[in-house]
C-alpha positions as a printed Julia matrix, in Angstrom:
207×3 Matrix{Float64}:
   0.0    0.0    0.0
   1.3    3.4   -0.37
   1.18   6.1    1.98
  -1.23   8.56   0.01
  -3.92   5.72  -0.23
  -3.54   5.09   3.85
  -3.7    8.85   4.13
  -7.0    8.83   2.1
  -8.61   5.85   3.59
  -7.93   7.34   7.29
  -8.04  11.51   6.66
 -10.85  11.1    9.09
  -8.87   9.74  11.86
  -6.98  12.59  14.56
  -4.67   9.31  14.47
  -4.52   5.76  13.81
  -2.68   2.65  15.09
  -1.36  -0.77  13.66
  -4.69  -2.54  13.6
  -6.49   0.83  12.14
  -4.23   0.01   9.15
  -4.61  -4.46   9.46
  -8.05  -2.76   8.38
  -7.42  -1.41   5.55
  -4.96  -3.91   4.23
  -4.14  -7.66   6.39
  -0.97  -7.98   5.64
   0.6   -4.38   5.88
   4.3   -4.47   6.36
   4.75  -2.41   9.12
   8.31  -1.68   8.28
   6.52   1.17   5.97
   5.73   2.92   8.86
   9.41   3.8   10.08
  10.28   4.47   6.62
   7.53   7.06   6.11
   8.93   8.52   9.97
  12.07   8.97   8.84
  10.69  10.96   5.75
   8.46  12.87   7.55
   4.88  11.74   6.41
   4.11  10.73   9.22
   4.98  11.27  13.54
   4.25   8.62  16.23
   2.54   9.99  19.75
   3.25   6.52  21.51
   3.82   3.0   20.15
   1.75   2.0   17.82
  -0.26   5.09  17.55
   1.15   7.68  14.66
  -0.64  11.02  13.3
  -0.15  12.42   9.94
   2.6   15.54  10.07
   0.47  17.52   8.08
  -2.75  16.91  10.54
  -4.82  20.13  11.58
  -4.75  19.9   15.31
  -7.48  21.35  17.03
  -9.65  21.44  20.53
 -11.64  18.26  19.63
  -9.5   16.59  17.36
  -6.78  16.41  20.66
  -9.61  15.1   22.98
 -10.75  12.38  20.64
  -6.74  11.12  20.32
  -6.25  11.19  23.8
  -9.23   8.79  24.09
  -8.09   6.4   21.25
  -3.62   6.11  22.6
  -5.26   4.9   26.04
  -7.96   3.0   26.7
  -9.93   3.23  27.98
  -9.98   6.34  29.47
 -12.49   9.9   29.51
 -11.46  13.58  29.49
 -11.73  15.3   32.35
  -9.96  17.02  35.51
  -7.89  20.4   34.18
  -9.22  20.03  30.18
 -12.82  19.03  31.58
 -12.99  21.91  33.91
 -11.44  24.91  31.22
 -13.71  23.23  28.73
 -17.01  23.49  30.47
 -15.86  27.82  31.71
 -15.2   26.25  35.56
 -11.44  27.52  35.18
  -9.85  30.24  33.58
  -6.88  28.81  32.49
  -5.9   27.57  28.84
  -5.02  24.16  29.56
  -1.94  22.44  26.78
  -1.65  18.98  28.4
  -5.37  17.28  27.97
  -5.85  15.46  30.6
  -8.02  12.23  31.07
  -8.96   9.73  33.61
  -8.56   6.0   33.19
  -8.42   2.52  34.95
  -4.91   1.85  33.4
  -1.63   3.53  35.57
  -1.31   6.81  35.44
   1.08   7.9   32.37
   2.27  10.8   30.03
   2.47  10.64  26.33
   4.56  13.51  24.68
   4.99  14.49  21.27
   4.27  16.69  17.75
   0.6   16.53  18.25
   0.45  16.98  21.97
   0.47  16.35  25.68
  -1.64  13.33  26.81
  -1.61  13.07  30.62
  -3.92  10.22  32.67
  -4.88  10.08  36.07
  -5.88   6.41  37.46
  -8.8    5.7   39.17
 -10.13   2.67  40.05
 -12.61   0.64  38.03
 -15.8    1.49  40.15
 -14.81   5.25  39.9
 -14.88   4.82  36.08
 -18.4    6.86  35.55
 -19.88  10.03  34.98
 -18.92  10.91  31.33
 -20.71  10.58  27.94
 -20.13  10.57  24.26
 -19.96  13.85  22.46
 -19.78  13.9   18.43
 -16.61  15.29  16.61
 -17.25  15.21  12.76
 -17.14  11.1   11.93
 -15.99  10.51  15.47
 -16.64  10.86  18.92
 -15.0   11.15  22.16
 -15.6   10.66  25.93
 -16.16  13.57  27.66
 -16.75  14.05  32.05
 -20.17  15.17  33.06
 -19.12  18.9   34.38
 -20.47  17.52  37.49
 -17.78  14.37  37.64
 -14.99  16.5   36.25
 -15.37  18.71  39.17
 -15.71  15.34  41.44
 -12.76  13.51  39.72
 -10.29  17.33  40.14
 -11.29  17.23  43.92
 -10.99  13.47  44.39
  -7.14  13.49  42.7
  -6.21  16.89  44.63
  -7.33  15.84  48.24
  -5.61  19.59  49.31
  -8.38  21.01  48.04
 -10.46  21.99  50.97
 -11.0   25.53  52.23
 -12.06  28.68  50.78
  -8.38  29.85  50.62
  -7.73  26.95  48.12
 -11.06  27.31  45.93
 -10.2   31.01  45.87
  -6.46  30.49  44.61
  -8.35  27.73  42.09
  -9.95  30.25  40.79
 -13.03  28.43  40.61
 -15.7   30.15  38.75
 -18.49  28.59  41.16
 -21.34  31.31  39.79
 -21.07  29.29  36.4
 -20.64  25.67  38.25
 -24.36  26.8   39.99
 -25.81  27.96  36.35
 -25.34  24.51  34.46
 -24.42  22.1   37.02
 -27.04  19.45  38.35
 -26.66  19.91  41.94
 -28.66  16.57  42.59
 -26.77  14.67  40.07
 -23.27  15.98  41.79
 -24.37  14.77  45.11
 -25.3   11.04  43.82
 -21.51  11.36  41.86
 -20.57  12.63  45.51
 -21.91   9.47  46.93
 -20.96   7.32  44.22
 -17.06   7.65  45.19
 -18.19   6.06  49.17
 -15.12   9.01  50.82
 -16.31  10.42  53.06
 -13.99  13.14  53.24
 -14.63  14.15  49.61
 -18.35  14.54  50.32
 -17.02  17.11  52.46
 -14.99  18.59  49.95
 -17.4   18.31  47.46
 -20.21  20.35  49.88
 -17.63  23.16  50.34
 -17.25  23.9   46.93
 -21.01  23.4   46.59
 -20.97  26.26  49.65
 -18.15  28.5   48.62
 -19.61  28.82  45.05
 -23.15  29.89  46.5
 -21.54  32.65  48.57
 -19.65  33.85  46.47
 -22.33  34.1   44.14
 -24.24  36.68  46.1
């Protein structure tokens, strides 16, 4: 096969892997693949997973790659929070949550960064449509569970207030009933409590 009919056959894909390609053709020598590397066609993220050099990299495009190099995983935490207003930062490393060890993938087309959790923390997110794919994206409500859960410092007004927190746009959208059965969901204690200050900062400071 040659590399402008795999680059036709998967212009859809942010980026593709090995059995992406098996696909397309069974028997694909994959010694073609350090070969177009070296030439510059083509860059790899981690092993096994590659994106065209010539790729348009935007918002969406970056969330649904971070879902397809780890699985299986969701966005959420930092990228989650920015993306949904709840933080005013511009966040460069998207950052997910999976069941997997936490790990760091580095390259041309971005910073991939994964928080573990365990398996029965693996909830809270849903599918949201990018052109012919999709990707899995935290509930605003979990994202703000999964940021306190992972950053147990996170407790007093000081802290929310250096978070910058924007808790008068947390109370507009968020389902405060759905936050508190995520809240429960996790069985801590202690981050119920967390999770009820920020539920109690935001409302005061939305006065």
């Amino acid at each position: 096969m040659q590399f402008i009919e795999l680059k036709e056959k998967l212009k859809h894909f942010p980026t593709f892997s090995i059995p992406d390609i098996r696909k397309i053709e069974e028997d694909f020598d994959i010694r073609r693949l350090s070969e177009w590397t070296r030439k510059g066609y083509i860059k790899k993220i981690r092993r096994g997973h590659y994106f065209f050099s010539d790729a348009e990299i935007r918002e969406q495009s970056l969330f649904l790659a971070a879902n397809r190099i780890y699985q299986p995983s969701y966005v959420s935490l930092e990228t989650a929070l920015s993306y949904y207003g709840l933080i005013p930062e511009t966040v460069y490393v998207v950052t997910s949550v999976a069941t997997l060890k936490t790990r760091i993938f580095s390259g041309g087309f971005g910073t991939f960064s994964y928080k573990r959790v365990k398996p029965a923390l693996f909830f809270g997110y849903h599918l949201e449509r990018y052109g012919s794919g999709a990707f899995l994206m935290a509930d605003m409500e979990k994202a703000v569970l999964d940021y306190l859960y992972l950053h147990s410092d996170m407790r007093t007004d000081d802290d929310f207030e250096e978070w910058r927190f924007n808790g008068s746009e947390f109370l507009e959208r968020a389902d405060l009933e759905k936050f508190e059965r995520y809240a429960e969901a996790f069985g801590n204690s202690r981050l119920r409590a967390r999770a009820a200050a920020l539920v109690d900062f935001s409302k005061r400071h939305d006065l």
